[in-house]
VONU-155585 format. One line per field, with one value per residue: residue number from 1; x, y, z of N, C-alpha, C in turn. Coordinates in Angstrom, 3 decimals. Example, Ala and Ser with C-alpha at 12.3 -4.5 7.8 and 13.67 -1.06 7.14 Angstrom:
<kenus>
i	(1, 2) .
neast	(13.190, 12.850) .
nnorth	(-5.690, -2.250) .
nup	(7.800, 7.080) .
caeast	(12.300, 13.670) .
canorth	(-4.500, -1.060) .
caup	(7.800, 7.140) .
ceast	(13.200, 12.900) .
cnorth	(-3.300, 0.030) .
cup	(7.800, 7.870) .
</kenus>
This chain:
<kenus>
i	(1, 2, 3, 4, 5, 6, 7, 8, 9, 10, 11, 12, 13, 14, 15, 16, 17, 18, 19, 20, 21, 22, 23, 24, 25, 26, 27, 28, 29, 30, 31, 32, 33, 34, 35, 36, 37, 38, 39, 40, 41, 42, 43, 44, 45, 46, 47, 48, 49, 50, 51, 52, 53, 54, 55, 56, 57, 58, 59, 60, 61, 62, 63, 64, 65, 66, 67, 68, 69, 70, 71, 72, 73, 74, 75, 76, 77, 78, 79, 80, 81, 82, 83, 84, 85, 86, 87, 88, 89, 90, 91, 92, 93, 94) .
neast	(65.229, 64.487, 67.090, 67.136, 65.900, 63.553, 62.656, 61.178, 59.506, 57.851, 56.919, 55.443, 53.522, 52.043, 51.744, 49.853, 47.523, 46.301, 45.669, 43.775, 41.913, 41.495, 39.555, 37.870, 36.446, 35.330, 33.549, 32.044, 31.257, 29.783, 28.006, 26.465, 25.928, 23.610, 21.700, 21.513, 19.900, 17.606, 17.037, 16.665, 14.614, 12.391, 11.974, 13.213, 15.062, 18.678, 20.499, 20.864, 20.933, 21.082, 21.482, 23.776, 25.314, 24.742, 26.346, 28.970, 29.469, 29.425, 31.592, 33.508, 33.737, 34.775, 37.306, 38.508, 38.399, 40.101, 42.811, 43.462, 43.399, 40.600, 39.711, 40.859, 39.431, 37.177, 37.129, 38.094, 35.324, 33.343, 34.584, 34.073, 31.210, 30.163, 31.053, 29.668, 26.541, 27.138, 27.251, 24.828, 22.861, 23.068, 22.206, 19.830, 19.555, 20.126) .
nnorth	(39.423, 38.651, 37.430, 36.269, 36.630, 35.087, 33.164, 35.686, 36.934, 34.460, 34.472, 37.159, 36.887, 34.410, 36.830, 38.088, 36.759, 35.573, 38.228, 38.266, 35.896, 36.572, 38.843, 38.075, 36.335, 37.942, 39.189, 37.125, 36.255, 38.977, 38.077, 35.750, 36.418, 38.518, 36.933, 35.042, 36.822, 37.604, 34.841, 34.711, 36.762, 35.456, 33.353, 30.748, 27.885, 28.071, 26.337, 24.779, 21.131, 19.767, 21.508, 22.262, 19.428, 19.138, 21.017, 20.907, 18.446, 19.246, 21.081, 19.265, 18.101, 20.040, 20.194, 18.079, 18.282, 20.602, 19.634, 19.696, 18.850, 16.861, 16.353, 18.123, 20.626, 19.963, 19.848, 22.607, 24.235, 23.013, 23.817, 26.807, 26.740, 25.838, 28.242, 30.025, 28.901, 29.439, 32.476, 32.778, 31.650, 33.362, 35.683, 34.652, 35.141, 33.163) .
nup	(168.603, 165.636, 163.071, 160.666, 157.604, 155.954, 158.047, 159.320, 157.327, 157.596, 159.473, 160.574, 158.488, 159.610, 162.198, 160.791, 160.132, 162.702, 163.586, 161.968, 162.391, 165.114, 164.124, 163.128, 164.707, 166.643, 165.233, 164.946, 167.474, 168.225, 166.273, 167.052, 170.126, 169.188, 168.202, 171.024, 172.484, 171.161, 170.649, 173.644, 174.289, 172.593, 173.756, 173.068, 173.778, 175.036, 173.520, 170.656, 169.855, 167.564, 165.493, 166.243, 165.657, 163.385, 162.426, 163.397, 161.900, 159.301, 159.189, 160.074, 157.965, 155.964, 157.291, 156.368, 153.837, 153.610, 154.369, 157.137, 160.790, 161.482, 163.997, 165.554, 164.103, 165.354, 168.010, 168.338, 167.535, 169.109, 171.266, 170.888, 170.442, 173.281, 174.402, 173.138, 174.150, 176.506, 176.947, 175.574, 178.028, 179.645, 178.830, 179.137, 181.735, 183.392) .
caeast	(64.890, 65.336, 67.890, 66.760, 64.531, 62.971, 61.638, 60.585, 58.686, 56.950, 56.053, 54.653, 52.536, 51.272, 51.187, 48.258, 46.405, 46.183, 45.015, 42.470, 41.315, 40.718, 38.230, 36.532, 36.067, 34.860, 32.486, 30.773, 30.532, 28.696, 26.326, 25.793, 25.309, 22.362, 21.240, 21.031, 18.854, 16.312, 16.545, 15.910, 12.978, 11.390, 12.026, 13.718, 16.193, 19.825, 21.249, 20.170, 21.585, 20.787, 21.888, 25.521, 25.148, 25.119, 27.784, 30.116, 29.871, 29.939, 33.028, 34.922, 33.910, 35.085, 38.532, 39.310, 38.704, 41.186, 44.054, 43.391, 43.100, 38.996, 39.436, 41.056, 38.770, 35.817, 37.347, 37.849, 34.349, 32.876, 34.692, 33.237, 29.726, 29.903, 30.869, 28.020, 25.625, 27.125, 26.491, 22.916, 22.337, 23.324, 21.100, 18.375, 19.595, 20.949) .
canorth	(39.822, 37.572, 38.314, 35.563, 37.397, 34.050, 33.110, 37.055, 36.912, 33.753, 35.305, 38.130, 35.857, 34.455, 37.872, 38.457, 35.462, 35.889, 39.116, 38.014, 35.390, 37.452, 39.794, 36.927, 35.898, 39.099, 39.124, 35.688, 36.500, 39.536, 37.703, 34.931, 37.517, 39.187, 35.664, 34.616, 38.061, 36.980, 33.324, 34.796, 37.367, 34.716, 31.949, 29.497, 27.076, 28.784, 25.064, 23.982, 20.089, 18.958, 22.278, 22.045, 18.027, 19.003, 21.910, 19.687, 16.958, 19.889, 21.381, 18.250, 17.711, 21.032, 20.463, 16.999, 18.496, 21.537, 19.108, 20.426, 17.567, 17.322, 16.394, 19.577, 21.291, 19.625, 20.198, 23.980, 24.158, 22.786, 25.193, 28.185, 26.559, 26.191, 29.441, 30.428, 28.480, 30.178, 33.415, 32.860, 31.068, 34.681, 36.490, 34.492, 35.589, 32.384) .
caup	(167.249, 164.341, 161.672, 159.630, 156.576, 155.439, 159.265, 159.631, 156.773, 157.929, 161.216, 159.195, 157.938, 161.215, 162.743, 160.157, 160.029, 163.837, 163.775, 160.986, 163.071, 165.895, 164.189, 162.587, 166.303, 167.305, 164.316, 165.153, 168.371, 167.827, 165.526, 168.174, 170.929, 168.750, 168.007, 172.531, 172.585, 170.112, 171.563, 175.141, 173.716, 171.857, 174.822, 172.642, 174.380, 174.399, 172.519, 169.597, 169.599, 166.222, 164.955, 166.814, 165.304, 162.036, 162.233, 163.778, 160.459, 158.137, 159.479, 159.928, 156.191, 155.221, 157.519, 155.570, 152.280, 154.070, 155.141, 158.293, 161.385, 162.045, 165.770, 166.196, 164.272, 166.474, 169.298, 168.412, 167.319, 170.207, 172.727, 170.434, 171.036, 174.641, 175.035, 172.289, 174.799, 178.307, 176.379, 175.474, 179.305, 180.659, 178.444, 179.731, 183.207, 184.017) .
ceast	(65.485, 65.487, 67.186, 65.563, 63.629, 61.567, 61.165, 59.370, 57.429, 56.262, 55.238, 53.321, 51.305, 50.902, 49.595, 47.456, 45.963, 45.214, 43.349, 41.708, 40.616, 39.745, 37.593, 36.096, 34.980, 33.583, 31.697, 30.607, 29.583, 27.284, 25.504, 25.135, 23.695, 21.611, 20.592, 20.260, 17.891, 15.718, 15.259, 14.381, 11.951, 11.329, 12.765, 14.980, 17.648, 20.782, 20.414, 21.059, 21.508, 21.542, 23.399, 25.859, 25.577, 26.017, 28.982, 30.519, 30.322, 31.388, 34.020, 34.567, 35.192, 36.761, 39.004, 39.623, 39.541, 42.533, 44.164, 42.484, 41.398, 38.772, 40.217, 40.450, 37.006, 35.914, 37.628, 36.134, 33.308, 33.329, 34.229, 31.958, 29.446, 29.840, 29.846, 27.384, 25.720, 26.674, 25.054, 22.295, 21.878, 22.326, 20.182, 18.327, 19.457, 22.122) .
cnorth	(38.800, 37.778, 37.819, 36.231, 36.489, 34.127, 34.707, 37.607, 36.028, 33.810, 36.362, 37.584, 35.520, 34.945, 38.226, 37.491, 35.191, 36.744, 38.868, 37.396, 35.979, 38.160, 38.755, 36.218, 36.664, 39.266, 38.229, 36.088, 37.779, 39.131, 36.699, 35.759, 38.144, 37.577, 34.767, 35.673, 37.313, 36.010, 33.878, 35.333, 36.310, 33.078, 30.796, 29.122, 27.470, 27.703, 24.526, 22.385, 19.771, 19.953, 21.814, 20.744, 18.923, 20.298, 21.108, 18.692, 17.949, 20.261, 20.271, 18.271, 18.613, 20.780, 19.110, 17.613, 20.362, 21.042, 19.629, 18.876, 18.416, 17.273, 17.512, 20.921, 21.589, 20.372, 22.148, 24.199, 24.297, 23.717, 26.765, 27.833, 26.289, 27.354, 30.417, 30.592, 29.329, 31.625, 33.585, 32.532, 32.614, 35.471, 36.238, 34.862, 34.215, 31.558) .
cup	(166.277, 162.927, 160.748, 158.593, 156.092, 156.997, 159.674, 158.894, 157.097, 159.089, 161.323, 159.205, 159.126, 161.609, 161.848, 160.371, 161.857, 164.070, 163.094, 161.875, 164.562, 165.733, 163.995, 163.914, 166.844, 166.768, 164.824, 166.193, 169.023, 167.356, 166.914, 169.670, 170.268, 168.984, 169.795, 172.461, 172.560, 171.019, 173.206, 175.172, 173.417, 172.648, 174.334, 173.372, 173.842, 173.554, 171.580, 169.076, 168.456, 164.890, 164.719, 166.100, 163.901, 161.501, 162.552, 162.631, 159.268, 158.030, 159.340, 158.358, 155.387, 155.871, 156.871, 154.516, 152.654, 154.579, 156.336, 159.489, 161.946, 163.438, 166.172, 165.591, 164.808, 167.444, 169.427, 168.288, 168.503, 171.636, 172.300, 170.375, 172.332, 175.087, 174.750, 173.618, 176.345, 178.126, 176.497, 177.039, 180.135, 180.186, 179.139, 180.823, 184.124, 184.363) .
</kenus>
């Protein structure tokens, strides 16, 4: 347990923004789940490259002008669109 009230507060902190991030997880991947359905119903290919292309430039945009490093928010990015894509694969029932 830590006495310190400064670092307890700032762990606080963390503890929420954690949690936050988790629903907002939960959320997108809800929407993307509805979204492989559709795809599979309507036959369209479970990757959209050009799409993922130009999410990838926006985001890094948005994590420069966030002081936030863009190759780690690529590289997050990109492992929440693979898993998008293994999602939608399964829908299709493969």
């Amino acid at each position: 347990m830590v006495s310190d009230p400064i670092l307890a507060s700032f762990r606080k902190s963390i503890d929420n923004i954690d949690a936050a991030l988790i629903h907002i997880l939960a959320e997108r991947f809800r929407i993307t789940q509805a979204v492989g359905e559709y795809k599979a119903k309507a036959t369209l290919p479970p990757a959209d490259p050009d799409r993922e292309a130009r999410q990838i430039a926006r985001l890094r945009k948005l994590s420069e002008e966030a002081n936030l490093d863009p190759e780690f928010s690529e590289k997050f990015l990109r492992f929440i669109i693979e898993e998008v894509i293994r999602h939608h694969e399964k829908a299709r029932g493969g």
